[in-house]
PDB file of N, CA, C and O in Angstrom:
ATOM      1  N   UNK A   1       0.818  -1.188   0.000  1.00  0.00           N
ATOM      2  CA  UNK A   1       0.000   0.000   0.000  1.00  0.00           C
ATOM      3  C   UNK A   1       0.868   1.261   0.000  1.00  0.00           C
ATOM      4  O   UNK A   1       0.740   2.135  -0.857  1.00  0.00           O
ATOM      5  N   UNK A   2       1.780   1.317   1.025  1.00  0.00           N
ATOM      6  CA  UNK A   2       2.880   2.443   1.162  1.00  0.00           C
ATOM      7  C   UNK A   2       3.741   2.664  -0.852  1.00  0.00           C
ATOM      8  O   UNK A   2       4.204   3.711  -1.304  1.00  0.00           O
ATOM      9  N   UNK A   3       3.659   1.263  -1.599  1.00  0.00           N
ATOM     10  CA  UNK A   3       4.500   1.750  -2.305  1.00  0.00           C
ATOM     11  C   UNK A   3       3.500   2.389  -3.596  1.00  0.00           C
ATOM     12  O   UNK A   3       3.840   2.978  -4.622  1.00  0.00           O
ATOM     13  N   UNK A   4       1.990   1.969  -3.027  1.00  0.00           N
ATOM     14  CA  UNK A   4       1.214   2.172  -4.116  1.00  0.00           C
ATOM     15  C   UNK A   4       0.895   3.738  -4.067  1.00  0.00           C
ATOM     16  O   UNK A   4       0.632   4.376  -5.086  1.00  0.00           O
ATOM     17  N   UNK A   5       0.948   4.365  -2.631  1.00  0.00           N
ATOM     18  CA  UNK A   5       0.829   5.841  -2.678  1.00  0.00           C
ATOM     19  C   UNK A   5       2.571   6.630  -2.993  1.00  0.00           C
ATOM     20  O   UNK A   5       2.858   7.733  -3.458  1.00  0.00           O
ATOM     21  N   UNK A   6       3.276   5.715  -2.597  1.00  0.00           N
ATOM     22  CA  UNK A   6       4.812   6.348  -3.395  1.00  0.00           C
ATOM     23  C   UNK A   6       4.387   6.537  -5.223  1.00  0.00           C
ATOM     24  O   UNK A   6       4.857   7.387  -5.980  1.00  0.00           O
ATOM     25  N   UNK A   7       3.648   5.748  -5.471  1.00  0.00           N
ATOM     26  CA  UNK A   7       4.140   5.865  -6.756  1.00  0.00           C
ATOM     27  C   UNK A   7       2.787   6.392  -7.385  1.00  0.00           C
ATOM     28  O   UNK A   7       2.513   5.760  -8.406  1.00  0.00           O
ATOM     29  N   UNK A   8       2.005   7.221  -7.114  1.00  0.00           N
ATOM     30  CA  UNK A   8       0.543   7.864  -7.306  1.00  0.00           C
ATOM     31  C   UNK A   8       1.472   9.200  -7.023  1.00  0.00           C
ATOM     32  O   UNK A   8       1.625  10.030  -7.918  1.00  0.00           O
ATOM     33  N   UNK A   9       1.933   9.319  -6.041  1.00  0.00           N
ATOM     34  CA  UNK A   9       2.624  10.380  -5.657  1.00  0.00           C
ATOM     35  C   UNK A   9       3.723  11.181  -6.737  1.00  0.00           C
ATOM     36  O   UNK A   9       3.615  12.329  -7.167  1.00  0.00           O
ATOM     37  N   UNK A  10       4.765  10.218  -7.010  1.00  0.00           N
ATOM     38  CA  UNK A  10       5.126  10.428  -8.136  1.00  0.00           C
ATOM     39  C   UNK A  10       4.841  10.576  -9.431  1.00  0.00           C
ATOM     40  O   UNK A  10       5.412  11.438 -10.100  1.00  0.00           O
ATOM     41  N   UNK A  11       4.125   9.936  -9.832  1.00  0.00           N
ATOM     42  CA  UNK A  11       2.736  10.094 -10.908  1.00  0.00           C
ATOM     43  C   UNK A  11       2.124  11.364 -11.416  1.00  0.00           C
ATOM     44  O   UNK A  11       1.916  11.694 -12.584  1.00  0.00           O
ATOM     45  N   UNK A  12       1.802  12.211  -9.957  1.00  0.00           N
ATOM     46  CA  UNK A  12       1.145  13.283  -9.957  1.00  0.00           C
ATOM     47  C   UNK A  12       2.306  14.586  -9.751  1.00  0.00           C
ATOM     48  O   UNK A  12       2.077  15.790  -9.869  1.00  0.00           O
ATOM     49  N   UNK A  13       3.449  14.001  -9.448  1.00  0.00           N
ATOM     50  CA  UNK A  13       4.455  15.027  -9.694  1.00  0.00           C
ATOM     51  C   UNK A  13       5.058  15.312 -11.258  1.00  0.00           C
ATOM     52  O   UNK A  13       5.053  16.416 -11.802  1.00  0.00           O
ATOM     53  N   UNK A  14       5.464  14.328 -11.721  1.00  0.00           N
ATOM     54  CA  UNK A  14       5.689  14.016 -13.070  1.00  0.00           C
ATOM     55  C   UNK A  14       5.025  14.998 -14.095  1.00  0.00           C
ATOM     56  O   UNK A  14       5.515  15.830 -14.858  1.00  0.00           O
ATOM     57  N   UNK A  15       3.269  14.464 -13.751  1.00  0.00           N
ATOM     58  CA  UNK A  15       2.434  15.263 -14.597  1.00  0.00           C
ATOM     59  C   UNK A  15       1.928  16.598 -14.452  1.00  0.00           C
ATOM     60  O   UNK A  15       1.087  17.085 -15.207  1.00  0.00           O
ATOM     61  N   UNK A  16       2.651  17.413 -13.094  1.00  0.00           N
ATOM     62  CA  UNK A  16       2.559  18.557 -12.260  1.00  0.00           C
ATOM     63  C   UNK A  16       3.380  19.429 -13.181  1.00  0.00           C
ATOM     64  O   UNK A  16       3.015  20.526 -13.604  1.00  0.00           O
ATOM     65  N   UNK A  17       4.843  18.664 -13.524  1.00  0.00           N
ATOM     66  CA  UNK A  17       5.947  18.999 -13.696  1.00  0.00           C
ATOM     67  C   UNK A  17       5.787  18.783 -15.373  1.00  0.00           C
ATOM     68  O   UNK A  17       6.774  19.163 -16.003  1.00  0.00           O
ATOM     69  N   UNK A  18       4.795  18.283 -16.089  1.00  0.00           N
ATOM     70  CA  UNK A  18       5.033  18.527 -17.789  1.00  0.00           C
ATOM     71  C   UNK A  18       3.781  19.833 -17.622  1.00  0.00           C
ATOM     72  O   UNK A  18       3.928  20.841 -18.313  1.00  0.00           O
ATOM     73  N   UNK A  19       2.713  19.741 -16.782  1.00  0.00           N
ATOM     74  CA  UNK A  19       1.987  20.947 -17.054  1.00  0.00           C
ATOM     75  C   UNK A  19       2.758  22.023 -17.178  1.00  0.00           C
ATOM     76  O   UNK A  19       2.966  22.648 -18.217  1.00  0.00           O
ATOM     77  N   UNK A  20       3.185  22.241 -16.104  1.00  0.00           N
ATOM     78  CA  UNK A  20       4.187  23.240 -15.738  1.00  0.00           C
ATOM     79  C   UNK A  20       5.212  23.813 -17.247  1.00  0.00           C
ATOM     80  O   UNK A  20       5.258  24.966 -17.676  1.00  0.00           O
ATOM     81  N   UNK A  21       5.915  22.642 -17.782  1.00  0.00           N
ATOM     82  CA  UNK A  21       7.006  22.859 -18.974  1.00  0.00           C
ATOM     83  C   UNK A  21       6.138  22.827 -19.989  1.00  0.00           C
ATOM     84  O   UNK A  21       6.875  23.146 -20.922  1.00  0.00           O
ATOM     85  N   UNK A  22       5.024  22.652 -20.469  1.00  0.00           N
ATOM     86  CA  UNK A  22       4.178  22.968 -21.430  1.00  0.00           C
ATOM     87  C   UNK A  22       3.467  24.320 -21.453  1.00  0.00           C
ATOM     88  O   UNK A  22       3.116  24.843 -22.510  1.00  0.00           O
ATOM     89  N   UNK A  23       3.180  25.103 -19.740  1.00  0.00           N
ATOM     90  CA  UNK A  23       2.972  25.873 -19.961  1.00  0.00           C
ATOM     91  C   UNK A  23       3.924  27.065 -20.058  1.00  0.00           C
ATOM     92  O   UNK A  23       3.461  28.163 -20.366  1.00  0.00           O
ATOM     93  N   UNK A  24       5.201  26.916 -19.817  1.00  0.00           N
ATOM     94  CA  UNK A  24       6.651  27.754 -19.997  1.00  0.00           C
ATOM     95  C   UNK A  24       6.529  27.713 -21.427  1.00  0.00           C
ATOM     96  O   UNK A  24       6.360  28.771 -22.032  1.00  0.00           O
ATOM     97  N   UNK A  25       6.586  26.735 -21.977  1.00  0.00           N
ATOM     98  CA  UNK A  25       6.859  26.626 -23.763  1.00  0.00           C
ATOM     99  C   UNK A  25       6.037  27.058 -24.019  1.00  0.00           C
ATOM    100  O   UNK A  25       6.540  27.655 -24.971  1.00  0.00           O
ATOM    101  N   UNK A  26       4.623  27.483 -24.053  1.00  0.00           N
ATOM    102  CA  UNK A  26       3.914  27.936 -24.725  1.00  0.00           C
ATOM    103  C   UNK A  26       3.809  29.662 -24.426  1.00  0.00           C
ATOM    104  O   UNK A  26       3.100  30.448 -25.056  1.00  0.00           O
ATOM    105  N   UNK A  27       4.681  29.971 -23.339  1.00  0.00           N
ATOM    106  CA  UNK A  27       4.265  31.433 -23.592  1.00  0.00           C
ATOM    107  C   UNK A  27       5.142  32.378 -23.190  1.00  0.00           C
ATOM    108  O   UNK A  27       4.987  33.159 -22.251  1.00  0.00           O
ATOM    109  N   UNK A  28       6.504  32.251 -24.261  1.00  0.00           N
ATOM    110  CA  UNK A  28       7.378  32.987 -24.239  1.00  0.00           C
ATOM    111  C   UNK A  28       7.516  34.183 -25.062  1.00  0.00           C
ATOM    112  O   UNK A  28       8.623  34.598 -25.405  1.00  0.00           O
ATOM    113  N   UNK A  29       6.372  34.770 -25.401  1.00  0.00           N
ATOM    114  CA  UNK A  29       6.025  35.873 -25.952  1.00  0.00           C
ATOM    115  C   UNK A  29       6.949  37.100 -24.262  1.00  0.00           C
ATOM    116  O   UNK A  29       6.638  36.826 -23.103  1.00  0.00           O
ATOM    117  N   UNK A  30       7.610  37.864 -24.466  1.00  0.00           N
ATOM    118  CA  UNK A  30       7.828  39.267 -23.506  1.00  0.00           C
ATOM    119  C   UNK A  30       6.705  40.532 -23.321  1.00  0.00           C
ATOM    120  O   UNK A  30       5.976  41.278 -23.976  1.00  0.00           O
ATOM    121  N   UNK A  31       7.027  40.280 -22.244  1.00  0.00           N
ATOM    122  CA  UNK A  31       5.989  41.370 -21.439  1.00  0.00           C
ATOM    123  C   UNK A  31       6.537  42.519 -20.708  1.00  0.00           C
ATOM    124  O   UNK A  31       7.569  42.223 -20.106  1.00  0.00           O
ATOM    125  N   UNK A  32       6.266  43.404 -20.611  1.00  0.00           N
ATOM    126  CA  UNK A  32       7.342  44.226 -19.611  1.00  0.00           C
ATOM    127  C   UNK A  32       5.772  44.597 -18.737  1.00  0.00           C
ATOM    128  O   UNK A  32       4.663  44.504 -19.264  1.00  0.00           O
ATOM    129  N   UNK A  33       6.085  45.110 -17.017  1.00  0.00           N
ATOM    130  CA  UNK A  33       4.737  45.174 -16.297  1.00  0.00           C
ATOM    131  C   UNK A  33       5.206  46.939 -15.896  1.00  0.00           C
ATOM    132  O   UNK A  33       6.309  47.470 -15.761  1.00  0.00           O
ATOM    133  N   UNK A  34       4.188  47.325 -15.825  1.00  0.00           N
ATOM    134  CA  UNK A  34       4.234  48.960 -15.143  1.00  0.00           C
ATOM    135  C   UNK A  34       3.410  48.903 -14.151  1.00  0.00           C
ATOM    136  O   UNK A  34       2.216  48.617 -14.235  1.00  0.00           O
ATOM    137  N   UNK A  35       4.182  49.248 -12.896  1.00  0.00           N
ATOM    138  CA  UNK A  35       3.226  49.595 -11.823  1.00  0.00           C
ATOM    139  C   UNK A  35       3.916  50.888 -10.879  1.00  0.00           C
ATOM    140  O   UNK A  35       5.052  51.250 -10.572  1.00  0.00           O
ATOM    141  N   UNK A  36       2.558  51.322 -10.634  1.00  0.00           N
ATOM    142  CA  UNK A  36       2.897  52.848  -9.719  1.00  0.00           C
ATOM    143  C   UNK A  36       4.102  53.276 -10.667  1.00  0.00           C
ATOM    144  O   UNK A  36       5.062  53.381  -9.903  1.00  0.00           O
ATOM    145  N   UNK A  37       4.539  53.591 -12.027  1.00  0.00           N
ATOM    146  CA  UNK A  37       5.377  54.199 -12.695  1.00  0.00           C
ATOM    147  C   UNK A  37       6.588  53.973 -12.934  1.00  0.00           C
ATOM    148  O   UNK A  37       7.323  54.772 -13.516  1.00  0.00           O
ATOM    149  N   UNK A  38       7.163  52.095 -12.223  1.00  0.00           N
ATOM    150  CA  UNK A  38       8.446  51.554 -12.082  1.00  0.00           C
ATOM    151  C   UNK A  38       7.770  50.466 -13.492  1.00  0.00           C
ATOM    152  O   UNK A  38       6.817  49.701 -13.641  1.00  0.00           O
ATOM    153  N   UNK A  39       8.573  50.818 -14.067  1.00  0.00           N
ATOM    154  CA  UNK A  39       8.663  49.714 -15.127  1.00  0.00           C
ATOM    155  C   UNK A  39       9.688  48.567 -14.848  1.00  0.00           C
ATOM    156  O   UNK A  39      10.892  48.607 -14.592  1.00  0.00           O
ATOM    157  N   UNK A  40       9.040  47.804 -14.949  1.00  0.00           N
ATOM    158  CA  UNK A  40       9.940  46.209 -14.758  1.00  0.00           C
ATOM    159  C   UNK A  40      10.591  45.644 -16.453  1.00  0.00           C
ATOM    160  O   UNK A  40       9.737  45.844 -17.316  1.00  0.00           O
ATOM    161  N   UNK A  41      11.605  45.151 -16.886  1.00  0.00           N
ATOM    162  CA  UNK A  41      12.565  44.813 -17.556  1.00  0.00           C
ATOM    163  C   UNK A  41      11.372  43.547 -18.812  1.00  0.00           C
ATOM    164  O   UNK A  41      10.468  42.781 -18.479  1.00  0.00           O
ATOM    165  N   UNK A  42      11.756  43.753 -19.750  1.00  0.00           N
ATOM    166  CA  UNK A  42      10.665  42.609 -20.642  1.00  0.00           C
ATOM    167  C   UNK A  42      11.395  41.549 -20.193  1.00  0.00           C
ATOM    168  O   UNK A  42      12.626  41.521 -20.181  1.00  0.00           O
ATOM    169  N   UNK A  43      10.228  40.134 -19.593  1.00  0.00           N
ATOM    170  CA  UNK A  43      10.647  39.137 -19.287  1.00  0.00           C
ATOM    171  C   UNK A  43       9.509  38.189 -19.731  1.00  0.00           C
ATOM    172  O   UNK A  43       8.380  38.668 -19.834  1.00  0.00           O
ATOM    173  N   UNK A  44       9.705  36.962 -19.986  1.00  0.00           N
ATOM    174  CA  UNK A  44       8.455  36.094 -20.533  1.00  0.00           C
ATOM    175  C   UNK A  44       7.733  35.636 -19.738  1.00  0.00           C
ATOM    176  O   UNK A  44       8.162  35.038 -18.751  1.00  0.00           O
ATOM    177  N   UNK A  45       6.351  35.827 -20.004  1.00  0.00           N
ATOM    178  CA  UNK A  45       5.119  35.919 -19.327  1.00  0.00           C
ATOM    179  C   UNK A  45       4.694  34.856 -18.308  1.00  0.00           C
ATOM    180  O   UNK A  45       3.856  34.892 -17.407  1.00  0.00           O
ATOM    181  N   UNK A  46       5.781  33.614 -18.855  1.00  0.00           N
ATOM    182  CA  UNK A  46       5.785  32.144 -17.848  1.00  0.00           C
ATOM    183  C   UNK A  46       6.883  32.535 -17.087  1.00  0.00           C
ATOM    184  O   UNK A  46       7.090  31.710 -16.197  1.00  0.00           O
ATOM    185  N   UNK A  47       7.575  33.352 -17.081  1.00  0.00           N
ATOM    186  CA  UNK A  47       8.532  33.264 -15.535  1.00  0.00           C
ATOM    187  C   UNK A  47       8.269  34.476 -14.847  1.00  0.00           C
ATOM    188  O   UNK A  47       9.002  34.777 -13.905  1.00  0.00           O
ATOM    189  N   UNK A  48       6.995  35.479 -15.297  1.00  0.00           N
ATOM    190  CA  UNK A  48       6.191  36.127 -14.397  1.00  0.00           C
ATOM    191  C   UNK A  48       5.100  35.353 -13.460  1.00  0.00           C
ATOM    192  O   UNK A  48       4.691  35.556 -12.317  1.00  0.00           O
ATOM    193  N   UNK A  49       4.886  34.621 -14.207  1.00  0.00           N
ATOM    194  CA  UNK A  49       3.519  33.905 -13.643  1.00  0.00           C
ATOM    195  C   UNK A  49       4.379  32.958 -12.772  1.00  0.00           C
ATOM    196  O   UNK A  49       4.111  33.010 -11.572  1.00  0.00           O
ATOM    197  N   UNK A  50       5.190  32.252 -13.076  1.00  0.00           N
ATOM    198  CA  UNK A  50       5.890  31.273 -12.407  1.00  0.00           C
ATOM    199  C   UNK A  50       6.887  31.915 -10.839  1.00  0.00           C
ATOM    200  O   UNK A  50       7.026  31.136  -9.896  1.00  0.00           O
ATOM    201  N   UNK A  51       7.344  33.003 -10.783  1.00  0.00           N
ATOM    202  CA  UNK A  51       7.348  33.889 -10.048  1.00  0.00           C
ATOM    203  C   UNK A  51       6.562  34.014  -8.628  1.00  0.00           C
ATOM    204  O   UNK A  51       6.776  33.752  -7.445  1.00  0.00           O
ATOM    205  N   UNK A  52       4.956  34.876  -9.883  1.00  0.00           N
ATOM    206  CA  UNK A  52       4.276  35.440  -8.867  1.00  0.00           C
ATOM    207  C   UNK A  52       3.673  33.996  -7.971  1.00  0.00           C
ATOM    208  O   UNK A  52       3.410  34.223  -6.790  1.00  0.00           O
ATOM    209  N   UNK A  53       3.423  32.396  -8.521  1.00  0.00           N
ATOM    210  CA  UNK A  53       3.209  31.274  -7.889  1.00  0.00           C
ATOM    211  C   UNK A  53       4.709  31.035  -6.809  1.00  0.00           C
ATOM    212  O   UNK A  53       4.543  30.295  -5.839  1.00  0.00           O
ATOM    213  N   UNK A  54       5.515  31.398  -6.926  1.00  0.00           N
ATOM    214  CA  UNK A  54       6.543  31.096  -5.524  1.00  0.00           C
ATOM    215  C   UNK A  54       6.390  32.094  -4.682  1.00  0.00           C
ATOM    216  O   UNK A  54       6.754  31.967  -3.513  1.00  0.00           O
ATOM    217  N   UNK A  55       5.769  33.359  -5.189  1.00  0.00           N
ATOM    218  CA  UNK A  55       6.157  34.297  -3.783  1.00  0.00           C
ATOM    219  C   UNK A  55       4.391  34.019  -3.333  1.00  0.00           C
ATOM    220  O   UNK A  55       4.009  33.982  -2.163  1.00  0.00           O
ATOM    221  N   UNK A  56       3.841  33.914  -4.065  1.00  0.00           N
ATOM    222  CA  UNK A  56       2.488  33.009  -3.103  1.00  0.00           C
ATOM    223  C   UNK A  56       2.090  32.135  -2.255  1.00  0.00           C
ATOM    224  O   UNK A  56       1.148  32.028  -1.469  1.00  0.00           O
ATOM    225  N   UNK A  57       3.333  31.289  -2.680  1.00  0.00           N
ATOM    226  CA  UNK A  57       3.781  30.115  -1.866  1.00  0.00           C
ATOM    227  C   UNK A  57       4.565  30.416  -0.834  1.00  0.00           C
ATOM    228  O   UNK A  57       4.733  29.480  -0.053  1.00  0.00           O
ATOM    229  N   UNK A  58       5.120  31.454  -0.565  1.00  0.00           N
ATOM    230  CA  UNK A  58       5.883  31.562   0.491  1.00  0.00           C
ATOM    231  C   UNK A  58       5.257  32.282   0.993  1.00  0.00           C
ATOM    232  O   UNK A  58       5.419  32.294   2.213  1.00  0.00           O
ATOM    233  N   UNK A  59       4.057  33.426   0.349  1.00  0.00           N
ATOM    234  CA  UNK A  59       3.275  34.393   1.591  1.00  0.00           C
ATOM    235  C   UNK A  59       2.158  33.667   2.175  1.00  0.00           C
ATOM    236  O   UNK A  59       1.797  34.155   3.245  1.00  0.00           O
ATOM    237  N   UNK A  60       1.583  32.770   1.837  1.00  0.00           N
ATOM    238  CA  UNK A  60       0.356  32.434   1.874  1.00  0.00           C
ATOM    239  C   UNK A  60       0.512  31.325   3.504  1.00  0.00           C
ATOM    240  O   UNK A  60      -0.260  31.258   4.461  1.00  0.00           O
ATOM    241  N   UNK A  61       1.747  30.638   3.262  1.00  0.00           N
ATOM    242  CA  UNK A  61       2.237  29.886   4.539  1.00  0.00           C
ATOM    243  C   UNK A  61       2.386  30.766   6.032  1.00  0.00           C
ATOM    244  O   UNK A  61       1.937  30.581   7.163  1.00  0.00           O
ATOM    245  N   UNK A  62       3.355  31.926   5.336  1.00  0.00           N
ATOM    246  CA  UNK A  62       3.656  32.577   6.422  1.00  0.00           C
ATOM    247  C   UNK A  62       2.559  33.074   6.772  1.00  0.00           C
ATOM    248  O   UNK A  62       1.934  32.574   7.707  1.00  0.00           O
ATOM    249  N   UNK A  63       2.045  34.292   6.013  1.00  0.00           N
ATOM    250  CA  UNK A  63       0.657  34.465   6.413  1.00  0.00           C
ATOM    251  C   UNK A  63      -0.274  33.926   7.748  1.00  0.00           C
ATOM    252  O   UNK A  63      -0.612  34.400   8.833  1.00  0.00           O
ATOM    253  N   UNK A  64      -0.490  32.582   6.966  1.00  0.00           N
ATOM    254  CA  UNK A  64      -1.310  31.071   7.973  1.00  0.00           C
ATOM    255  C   UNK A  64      -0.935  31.169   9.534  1.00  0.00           C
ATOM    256  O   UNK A  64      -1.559  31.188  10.595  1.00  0.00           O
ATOM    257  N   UNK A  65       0.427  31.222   9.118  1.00  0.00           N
ATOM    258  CA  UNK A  65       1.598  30.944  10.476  1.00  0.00           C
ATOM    259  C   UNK A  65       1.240  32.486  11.437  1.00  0.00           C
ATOM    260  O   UNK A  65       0.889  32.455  12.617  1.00  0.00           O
ATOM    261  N   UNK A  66       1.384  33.493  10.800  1.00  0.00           N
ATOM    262  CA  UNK A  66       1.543  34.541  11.443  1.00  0.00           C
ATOM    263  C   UNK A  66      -0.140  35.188  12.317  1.00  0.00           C
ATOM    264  O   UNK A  66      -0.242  35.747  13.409  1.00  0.00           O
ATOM    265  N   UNK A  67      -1.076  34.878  11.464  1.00  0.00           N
ATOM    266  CA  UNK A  67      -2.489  34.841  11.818  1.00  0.00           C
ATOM    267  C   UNK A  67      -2.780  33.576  13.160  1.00  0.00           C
ATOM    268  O   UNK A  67      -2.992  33.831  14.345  1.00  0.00           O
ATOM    269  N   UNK A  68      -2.712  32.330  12.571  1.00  0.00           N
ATOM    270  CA  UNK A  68      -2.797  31.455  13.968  1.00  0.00           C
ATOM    271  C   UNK A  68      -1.921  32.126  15.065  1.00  0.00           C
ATOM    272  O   UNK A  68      -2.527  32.755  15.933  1.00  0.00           O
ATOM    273  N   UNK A  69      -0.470  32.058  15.128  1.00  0.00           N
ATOM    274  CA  UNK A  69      -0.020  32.676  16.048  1.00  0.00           C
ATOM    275  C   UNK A  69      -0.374  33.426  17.020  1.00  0.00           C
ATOM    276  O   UNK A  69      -0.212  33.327  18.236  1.00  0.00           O
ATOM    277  N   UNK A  70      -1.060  34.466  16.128  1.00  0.00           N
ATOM    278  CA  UNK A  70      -2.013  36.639  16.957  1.00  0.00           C
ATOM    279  C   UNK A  70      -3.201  35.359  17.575  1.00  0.00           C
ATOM    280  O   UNK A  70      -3.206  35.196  18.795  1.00  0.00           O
ATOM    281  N   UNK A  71      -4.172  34.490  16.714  1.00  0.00           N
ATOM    282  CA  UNK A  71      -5.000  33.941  17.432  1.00  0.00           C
ATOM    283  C   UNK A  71      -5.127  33.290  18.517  1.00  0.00           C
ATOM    284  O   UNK A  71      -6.170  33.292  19.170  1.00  0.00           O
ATOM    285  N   UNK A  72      -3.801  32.490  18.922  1.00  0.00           N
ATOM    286  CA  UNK A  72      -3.546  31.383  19.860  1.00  0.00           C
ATOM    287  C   UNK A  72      -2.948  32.281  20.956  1.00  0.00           C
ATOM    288  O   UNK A  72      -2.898  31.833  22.102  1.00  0.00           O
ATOM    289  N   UNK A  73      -2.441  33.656  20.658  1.00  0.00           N
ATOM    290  CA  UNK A  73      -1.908  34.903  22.049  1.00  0.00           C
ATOM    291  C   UNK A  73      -3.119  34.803  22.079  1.00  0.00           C
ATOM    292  O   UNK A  73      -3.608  34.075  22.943  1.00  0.00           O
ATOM    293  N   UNK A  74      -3.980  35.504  21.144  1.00  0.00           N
ATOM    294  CA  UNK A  74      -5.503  36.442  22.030  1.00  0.00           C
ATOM    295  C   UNK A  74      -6.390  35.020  22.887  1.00  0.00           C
ATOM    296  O   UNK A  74      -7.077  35.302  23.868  1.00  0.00           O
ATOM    297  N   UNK A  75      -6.305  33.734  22.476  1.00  0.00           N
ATOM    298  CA  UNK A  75      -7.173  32.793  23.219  1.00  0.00           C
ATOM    299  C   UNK A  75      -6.219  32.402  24.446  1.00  0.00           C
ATOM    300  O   UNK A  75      -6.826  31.762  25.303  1.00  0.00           O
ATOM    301  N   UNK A  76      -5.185  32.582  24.664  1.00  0.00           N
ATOM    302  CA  UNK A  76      -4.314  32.173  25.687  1.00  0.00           C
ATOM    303  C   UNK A  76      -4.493  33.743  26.915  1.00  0.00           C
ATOM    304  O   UNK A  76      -4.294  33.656  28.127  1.00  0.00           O
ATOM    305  N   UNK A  77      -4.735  34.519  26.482  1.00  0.00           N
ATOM    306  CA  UNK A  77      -4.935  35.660  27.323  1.00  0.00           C
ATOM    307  C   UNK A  77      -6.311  35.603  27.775  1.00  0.00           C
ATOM    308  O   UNK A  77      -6.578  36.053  28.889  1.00  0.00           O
ATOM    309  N   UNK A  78      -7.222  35.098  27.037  1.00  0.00           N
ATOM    310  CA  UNK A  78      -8.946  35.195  27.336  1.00  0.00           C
ATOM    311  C   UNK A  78      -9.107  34.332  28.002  1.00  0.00           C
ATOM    312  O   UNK A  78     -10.186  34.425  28.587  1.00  0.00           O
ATOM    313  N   UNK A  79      -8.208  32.920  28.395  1.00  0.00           N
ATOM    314  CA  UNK A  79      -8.340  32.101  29.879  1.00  0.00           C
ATOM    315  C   UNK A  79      -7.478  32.575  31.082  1.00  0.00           C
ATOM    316  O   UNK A  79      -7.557  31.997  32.165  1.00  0.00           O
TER     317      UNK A  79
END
């Protein structure tokens, strides 16, 4: 059973990992982004997107982390 979810596991990484390189190959057209008047450098539109998915991944955890935290002070003070 253990090796049947090892290898479902892998399975679904594999095919995580051609979505992923199919969607890089398909959209290397350059983009340059303007915001608040800082123009950012033309870079292709899959390693913007691919980008803005890691720093999501790293705010979205901390985030989690930093919210439970404030919650578990304010319920530890209310006993």
């Amino acid at each position: 059973m253990r090796n049947l979810k090892r290898i479902l596991l892998g399975l679904f990484v594999f095919l995580l990992a051609l979505l992923i390189l199919a969607f890089v190959l398909e959209n290397q057209q350059s983009v340059s982004l303007l915001f608040l008047g800082l123009a950012a450098p033309q870079m292709p539109v899959s390693l913007l997107m691919v980008l803005a998915l890691l720093v999501g991944m790293l705010i979205g955890p901390l985030l989690g982390w930093f919210l439970g935290r404030s919650s578990r002070a304010v319920r530890k003070r209310l006993t």
